[in-house]
C-alpha positions in Angstrom: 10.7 13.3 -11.5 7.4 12.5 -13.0 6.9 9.0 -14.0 4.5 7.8 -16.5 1.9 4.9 -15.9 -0.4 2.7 -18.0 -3.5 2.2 -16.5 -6.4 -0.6 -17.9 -9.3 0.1 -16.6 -9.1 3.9 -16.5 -12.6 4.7 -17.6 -14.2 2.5 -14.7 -14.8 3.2 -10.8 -11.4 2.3 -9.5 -9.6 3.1 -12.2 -10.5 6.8 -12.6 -10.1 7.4 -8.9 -6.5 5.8 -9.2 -5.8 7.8 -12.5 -6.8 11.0 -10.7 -4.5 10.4 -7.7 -1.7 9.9 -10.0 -2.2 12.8 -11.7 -2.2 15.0 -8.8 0.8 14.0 -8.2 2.8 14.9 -11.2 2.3 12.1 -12.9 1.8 11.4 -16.3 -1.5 8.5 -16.8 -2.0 6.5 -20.3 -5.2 5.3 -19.6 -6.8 2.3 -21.6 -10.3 1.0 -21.8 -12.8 -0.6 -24.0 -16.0 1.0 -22.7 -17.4 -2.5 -22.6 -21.2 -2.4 -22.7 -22.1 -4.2 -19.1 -22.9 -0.5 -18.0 -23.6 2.6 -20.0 -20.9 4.6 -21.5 -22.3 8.0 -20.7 -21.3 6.6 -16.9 -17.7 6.1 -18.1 -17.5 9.1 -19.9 -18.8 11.0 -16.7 -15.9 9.1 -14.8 -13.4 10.8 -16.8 -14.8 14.2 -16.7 -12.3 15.7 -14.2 -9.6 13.5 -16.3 -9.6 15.0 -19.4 -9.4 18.4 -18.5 -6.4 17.4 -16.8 -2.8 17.8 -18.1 -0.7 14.4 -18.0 -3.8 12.2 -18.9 -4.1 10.6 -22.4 -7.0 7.8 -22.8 -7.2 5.7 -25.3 -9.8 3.5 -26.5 -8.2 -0.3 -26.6 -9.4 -3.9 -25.5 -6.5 -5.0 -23.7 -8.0 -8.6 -24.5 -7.6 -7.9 -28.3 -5.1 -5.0 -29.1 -1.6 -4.6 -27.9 -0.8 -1.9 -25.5 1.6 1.1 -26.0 4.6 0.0 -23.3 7.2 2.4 -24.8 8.3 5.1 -22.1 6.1 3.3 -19.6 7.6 3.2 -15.8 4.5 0.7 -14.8 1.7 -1.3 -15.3 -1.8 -0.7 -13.8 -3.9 -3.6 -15.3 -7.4 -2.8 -13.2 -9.6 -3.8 -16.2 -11.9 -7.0 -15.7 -15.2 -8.0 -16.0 -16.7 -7.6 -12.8 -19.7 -9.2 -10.7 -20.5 -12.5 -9.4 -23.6 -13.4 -10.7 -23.1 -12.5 -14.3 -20.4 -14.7 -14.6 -22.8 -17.4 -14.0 -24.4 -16.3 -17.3 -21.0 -15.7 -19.4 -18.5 -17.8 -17.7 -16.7 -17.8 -21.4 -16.1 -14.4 -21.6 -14.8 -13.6 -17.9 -12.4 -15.4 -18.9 -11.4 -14.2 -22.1 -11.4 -10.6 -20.5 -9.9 -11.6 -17.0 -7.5 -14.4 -17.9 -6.8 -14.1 -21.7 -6.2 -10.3 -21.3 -4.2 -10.7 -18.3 -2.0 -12.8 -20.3 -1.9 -10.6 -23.4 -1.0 -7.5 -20.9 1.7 -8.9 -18.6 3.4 -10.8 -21.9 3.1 -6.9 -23.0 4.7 -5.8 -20.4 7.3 -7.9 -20.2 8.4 -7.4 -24.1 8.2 -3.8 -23.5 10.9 -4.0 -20.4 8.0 -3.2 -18.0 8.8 -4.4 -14.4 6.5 -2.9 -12.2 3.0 -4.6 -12.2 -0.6 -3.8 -10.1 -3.2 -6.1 -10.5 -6.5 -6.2 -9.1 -7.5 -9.0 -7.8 -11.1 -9.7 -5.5 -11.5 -11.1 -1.9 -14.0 -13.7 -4.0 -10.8 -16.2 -4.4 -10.9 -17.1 -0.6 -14.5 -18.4 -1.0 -16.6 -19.9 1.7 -13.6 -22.4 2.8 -11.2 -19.6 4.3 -11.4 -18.9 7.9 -11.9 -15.2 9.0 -10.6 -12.8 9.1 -9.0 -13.7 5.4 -5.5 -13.8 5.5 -3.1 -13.6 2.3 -1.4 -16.9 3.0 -4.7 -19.0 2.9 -4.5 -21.6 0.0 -7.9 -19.7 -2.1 -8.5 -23.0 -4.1 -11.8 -23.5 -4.0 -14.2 -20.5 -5.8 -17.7 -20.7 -5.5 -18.2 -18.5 -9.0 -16.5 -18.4 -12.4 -15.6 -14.8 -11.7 -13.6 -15.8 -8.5 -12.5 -18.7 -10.7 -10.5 -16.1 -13.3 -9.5 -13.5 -10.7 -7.3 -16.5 -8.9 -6.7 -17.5 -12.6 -5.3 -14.1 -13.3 -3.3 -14.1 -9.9 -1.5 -17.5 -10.9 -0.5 -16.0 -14.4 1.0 -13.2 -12.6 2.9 -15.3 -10.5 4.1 -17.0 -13.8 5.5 -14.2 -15.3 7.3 -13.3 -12.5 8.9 -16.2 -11.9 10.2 -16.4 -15.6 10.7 -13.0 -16.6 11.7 -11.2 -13.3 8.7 -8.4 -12.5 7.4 -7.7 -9.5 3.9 -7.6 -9.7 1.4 -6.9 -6.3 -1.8 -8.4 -6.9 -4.7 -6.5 -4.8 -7.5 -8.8 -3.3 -10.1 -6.0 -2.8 -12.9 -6.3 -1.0 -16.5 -4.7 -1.7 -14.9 -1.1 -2.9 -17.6 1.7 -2.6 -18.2 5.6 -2.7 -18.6 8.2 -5.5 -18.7 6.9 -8.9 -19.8 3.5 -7.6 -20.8 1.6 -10.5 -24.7 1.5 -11.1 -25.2 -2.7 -11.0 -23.3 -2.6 -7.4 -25.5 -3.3 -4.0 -24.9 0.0 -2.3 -25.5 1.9 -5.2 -28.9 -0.2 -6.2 -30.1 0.2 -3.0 -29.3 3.7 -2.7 -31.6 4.5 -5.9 -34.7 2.4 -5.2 -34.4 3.6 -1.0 -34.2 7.4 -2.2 -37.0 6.5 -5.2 -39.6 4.5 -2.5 -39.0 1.7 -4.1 -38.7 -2.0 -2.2 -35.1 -3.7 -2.6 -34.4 -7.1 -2.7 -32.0 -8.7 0.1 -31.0 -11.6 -0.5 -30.9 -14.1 2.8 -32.1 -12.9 5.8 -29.7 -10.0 6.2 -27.1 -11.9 8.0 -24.4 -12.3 5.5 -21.4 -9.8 6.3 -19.0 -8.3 3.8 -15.9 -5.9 4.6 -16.4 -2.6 2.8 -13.9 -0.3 1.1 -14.0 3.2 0.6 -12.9 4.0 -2.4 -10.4 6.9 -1.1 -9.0 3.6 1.2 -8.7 1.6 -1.8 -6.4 4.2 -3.9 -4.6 4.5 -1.3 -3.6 1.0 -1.0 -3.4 0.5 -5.1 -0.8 3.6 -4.9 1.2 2.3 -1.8 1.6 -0.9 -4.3 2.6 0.8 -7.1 5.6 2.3 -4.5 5.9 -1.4 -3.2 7.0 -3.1 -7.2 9.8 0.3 -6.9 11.4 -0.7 -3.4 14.8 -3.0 -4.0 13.8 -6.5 -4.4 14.1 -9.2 -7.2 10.9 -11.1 -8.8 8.3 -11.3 -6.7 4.2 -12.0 -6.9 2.3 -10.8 -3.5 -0.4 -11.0 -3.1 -2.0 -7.9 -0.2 -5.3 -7.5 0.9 -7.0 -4.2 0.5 -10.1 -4.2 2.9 -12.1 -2.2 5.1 -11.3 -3.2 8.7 -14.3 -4.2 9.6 -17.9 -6.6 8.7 -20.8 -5.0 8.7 -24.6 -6.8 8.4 -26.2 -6.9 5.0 -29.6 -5.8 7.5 -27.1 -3.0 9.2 -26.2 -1.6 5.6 -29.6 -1.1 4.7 -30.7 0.7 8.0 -27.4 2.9 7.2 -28.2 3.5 3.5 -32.0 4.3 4.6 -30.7 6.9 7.7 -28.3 8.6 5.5 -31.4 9.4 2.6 -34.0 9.7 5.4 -35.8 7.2 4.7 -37.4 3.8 6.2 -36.4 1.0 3.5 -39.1 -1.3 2.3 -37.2 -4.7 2.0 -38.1 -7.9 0.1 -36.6 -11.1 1.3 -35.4 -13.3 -1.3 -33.2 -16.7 -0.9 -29.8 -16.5 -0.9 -28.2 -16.7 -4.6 -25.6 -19.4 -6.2 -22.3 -17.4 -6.4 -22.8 -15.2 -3.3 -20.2 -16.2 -0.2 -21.4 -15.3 3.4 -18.6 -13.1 4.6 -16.1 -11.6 3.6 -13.0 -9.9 6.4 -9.7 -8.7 5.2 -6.8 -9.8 7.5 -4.6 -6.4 7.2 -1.2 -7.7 8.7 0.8 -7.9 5.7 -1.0 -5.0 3.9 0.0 -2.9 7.0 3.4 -3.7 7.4 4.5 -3.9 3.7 2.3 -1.7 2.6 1.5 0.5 5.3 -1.8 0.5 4.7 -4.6 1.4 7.2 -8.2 2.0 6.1 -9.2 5.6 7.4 -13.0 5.9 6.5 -15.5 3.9 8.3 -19.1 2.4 6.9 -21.0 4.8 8.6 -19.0 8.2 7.4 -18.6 6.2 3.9 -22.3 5.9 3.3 -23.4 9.5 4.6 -20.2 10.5 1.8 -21.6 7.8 -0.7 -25.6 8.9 -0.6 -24.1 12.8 -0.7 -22.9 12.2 -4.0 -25.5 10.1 -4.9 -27.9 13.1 -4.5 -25.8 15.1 -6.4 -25.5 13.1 -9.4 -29.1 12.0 -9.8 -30.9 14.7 -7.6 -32.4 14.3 -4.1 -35.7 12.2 -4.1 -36.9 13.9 -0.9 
């Protein structure tokens, strides 16, 4: 039976990769987003490309911040909008939250109105900061952000345990960590260094190269996002979980770089800058709970992921070479 879904977000990296697996299966996607201005639309609009020639997709353009949602006949909720990025929350602490904890609130209360049970949020591995011991594991207390953007994504995280508790959804909140591949957004590491490597151009690193994040394919990450949306359907009363959607591995800023440059064929020209306020030094998912509630296991590796990454890459904005 096909179900039908509101997704937030659906215009944006995640979000249109989620919105296309649902699709294919059968599904029928509402998807919302504002087409916020922190990266050109034309890159939104290419996001969506395969979507709206696709039967069972309907976008609409709402701030789910502002504007109330259309719940009626909805199975779900897949709120995946958010301002994203560490460092320029530094600059707009303000509105991060405004669009990650006031729209949080204005969605789930939504939700909740509309008889909506079943909740996705996405979360960020930035709540565990620099306090958390690796690997990061769910259970870990996550009080003590080093940004204003992991500041509202735990923020968000403790509304949704909220509403659960006082209105009976079941809500899994997904603790990404460092999601790339096609459709990357533009402002994002791999992706800026991708462009100035395959242009000739020096990048910036920031430390000496020694700061280690775990990195998500994108393919990985819709896969764990859709094993969630099954999880708020199993029998169960009100819960909040919390599940962490990694990679399965760290990986060197220094060794990405080297990847990134073998994968374009070419030797990187790299500027060292100091380390940045914001920025933690690792990042590592623990995957126990995300395997055995989830059953979720991360299938492409850093090296395979960038060779697929820069392939795109090429064919969006033309080999350099």
């Amino acid at each position: 039976m096909s179900r039908r879904w509101l997704v937030t977000g659906a215009a944006g990296f995640i979000g249109s990769h989620v919105c296309e697996r649902l699709v294919s299966q059968g599904d029928e996607v509402v998807g919302v987003d504002d087409f916020d201005a922190f990266y050109p639309r034309a890159v939104k609009e290419r996001n969506l490309a395969a979507l709206s020639r696709a039967r069972g997709f309907r976008l609409l353009e709402l701030d789910c911040a502002a504007q109330d949602l259309p719940f009626a006949g909805v199975d779900g909720l897949l709120h995946l909008a958010a301002k994203a990025g560490v460092r320029p929350s530094l600059e707009d602490p303000a509105g991060y939250t405004t669009a990650n904890v006031g729209a949080t609130a204005r969605v789930l209360d939504g939700a909740r109105r509309g008889g909506v049970k079943r909740v996705v949020l996405a979360s960020s591995s930035s709540v565990y900061g620099n306090d958390t011991p690796a690997p990061f594991a769910e259970g870990a207390p996550a009080v003590a952000p080093i940004s204003p953007y992991a500041a509202t994504k735990r923020a968000a995280e403790l509304m949704a345990e909220a509403f659960a508790h006082l209105y009976g959804l079941r809500i899994a909140c997904l603790r990404f960590f460092t999601v790339y591949g096609p459709r990357q957004r533009p402002d994002l590491a791999i992706h800026r260094f991708t462009a100035a490597i395959a242009a000739r151009r020096p990048i910036r690193m920031f430390g000496d190269g020694s700061t280690e994040r775990d990195y998500t394919f994108i393919s990985d990450a819709v896969d764990g996002t859709v094993a969630a949306l099954d999880w708020t359907g199993r029998k169960g009363g009100a819960e909040c979980r919390a599940f962490n959607i990694g990679g399965g591995g760290r990986v060197r800023l220094d060794r990405l770089i080297a990847l990134i440059g073998a994968a374009l064929g070419v030797a990187p020209q790299v500027d060292v800058a100091p380390m940045q306020a914001g920025d933690v030094e690792r990042t590592a998912a623990d995957l126990s709970r995300s395997a055995a509630e989830l059953g979720y296991h991360p299938r492409v590796g850093i090296e395979d992921g960038i060779r697929q990454f820069v392939t795109w890459y090429e064919g969006a904005y033309g080999s350099q070479s």
